[in-house]
N, C-alpha and C positions, 0 to 999 in steps of 0.2 A: 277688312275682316280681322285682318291682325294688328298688333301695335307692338312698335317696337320699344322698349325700357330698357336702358342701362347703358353701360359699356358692355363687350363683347365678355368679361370675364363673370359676367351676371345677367345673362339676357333673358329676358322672359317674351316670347312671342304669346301673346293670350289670341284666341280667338273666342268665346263663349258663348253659347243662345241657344236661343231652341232653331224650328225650321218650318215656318208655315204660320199660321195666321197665330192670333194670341190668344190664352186661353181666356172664356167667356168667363169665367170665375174669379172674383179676385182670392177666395180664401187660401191660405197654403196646405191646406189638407182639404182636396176635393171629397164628395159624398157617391160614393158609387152603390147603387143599388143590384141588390143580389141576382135581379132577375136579366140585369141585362147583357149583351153577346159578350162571350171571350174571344179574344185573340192569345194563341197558342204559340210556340215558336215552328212547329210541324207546320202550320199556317202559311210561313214565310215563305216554302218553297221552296229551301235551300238544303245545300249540304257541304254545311261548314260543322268543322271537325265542335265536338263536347271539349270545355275546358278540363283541364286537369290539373294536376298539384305544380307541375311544373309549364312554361309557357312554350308554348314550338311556334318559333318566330319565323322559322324556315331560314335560306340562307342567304348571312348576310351579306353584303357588300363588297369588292374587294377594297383596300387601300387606292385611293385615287393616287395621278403619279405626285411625286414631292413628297408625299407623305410615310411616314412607318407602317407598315402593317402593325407595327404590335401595339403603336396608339391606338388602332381603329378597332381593334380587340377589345382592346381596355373599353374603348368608350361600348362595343357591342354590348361587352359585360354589364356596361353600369346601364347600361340600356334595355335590356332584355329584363335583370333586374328589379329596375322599374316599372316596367310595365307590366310585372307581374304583379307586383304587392296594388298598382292601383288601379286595377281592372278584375284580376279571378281572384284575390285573396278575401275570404269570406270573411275574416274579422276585422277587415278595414268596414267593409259595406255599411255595416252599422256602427262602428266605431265612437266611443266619446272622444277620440284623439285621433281621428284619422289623418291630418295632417303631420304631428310629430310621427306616429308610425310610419307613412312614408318617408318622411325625412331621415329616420332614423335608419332606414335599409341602406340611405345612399350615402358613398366617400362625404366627409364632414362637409368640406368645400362646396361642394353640390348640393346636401342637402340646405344649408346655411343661404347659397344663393337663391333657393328653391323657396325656402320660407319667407325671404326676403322680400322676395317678388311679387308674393301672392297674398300676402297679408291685408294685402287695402285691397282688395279684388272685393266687386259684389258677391260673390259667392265663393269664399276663399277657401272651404271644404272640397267645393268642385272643383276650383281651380286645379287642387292637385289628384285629388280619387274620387272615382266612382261609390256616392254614398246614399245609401236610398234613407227615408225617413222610417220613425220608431213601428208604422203600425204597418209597413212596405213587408212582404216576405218575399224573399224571392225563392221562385220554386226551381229546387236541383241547382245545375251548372249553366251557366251561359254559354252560349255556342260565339264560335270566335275565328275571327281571320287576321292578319297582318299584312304591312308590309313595310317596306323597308324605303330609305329616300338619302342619298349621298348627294351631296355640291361643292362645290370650291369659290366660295365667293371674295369678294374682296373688301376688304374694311376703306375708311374714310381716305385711310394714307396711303392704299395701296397697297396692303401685305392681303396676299392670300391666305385662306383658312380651309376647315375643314368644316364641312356641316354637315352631321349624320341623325337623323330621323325614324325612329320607329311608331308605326301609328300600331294601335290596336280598334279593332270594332269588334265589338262586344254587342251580342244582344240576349238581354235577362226577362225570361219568363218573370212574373211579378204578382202577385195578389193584396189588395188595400182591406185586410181586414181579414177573418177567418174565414167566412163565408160568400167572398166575394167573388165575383166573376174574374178570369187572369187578364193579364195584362201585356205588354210586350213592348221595355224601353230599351230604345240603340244608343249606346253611348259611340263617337268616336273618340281616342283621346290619341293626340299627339304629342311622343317624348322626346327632346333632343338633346343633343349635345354640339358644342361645336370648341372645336383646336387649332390654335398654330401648328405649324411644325414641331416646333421647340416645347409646347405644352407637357406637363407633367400631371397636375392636378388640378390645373385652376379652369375649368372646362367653363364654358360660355350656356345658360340652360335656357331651352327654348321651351314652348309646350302649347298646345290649345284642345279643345275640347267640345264638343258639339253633341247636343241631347234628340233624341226624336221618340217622341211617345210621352213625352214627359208633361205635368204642369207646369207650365213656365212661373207664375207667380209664386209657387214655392219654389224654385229654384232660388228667385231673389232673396223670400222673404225668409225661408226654412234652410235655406242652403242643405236641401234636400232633393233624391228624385224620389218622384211621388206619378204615379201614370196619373195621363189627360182623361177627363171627362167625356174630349168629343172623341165619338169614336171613327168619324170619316175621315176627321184630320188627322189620326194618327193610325188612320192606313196608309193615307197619303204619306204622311213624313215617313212613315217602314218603306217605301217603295224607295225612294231617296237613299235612306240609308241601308238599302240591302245592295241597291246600284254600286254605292261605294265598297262596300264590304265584299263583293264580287268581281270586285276589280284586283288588277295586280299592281298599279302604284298607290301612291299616296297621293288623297285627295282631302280637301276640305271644302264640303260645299260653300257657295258665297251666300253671306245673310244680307240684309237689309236693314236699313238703318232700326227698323222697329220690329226686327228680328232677334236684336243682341239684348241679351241680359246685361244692362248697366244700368247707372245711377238714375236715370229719365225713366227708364222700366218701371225701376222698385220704388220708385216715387207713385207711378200710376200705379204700381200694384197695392199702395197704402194707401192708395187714395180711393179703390175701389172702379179707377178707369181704364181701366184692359179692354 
């Protein structure tokens, strides 16, 4: 589900896709008819906190041993940060620059590896933020949970690191059009960082990202979220991701080969074979 890219001081772990069967439509803007059922976020079941201007990630982590506290800080910071600008900040969502505006929130070095990474990504808008498409509204705040994820792993040669983790799950009420019936997509997205001991600035950037409720084929082809047409599979996929989202660690559900949004996808999705 993941893939590892780079050396340690530029890493990008991508995960990407949807989660459950593929959407029957190849176009990237499905056609949603006024008359049919909404899915609400009150729907969900749950009670997870309204987002707000600022992110409450809860708390994090302490310093593993070997390491500073004040780096683990640092990286909280550039972490916390970030997962705000690419999850509850309204003007990324629709953004014509969504990715320079993230980049632009984070330490240069960060953001520089961050663009670097993701640029040949099938879906390089999503790669780094949550961005719905032009005719997407999304209604109010998205309700939201976190959590947090520390390790100490080891590189090729044997030097210990640090690897610190912030996922956010975000799920956004949505409507396709003025008059349309709502909608209800789960982004997960996971932020990381990872350090030596000795690290200053040159952080290691991990990330992945997982949709539920979404049209897959516009993901590929729009590098857009845009809600699914079917409406059974994307109760299924909210159950999935409400599981995650009510959880206390970090998870990423496992996809299937013809689960991930890549190059064989968006092939099928021009080709009209989903």
């Amino acid at each position: 589900m993941r893939r590892l890219v780079g050396a340690l001081a530029a890493v990008l772990l991508v995960s990407a896709g949807c989660t459950g069967g593929s959407d029957p439509e190849p176009e990237p803007v499905p056609v949603v008819t006024t008359n049919a059922p909404s899915i609400r976020l009150d729907s969900l079941d749950v009670d997870w906190p309204v987002a707000g201007v600022k992110l409450d990630v809860g708390k994090p982590p302490a310093a593993p041993d070997g390491f500073d506290a004040d780096l683990i800080t640092r990286m909280e910071s550039i972490l916390t940060d970030w997962a705000r600008v690419t999850t509850i900040d309204d003007e990324v969502w629709h953004s014509l620059a969504p990715v320079e505006q993230v980049i632009g929130t984070l330490p240069p070095a960060v953001g520089t590896a961050l663009g670097e990474q993701t640029k040949d990504a099938v879906s390089p808008e999503l790669a780094v933020a949550n961005v719905f498409g032009d005719q997407v509204t999304v209604v109010g705040a998205p309700i939201i949970t976190t959590a947090w994820n520390v390790s100490t792993p080891t590189d090729k040669a044997g030097a210990q690191y640090v690897l610190l983790e912030l996922q956010t799950r975000a799920a956004y009420e949505v409507r396709l059009g003025g008059d349309a019936p709502t909608r209800v997509i789960g982004m997960l997205r996971v932020h990381g960082l990872s350090a030596y001991p000795e690290t200053t600035d040159d952080f290691g950037v991990t990330g992945g990202w997982q949709e539920f409720g979404a049209s897959d084929c516009a993901l590929a082809l729009d590098d857009d979220l845009v809600p699914d047409t079917d409406l059974d599979q994307t109760v299924r996929d909210l159950k999935t991701f409400v599981a995650v989202g009510d959880g206390k660690t970090l998870e990423m559900p496992t996809l299937n080969a013809e689960e991930q949004v890549d190059a064989d996808y968006l092939e099928r999705c021009r080709d009209g074979a989903t």
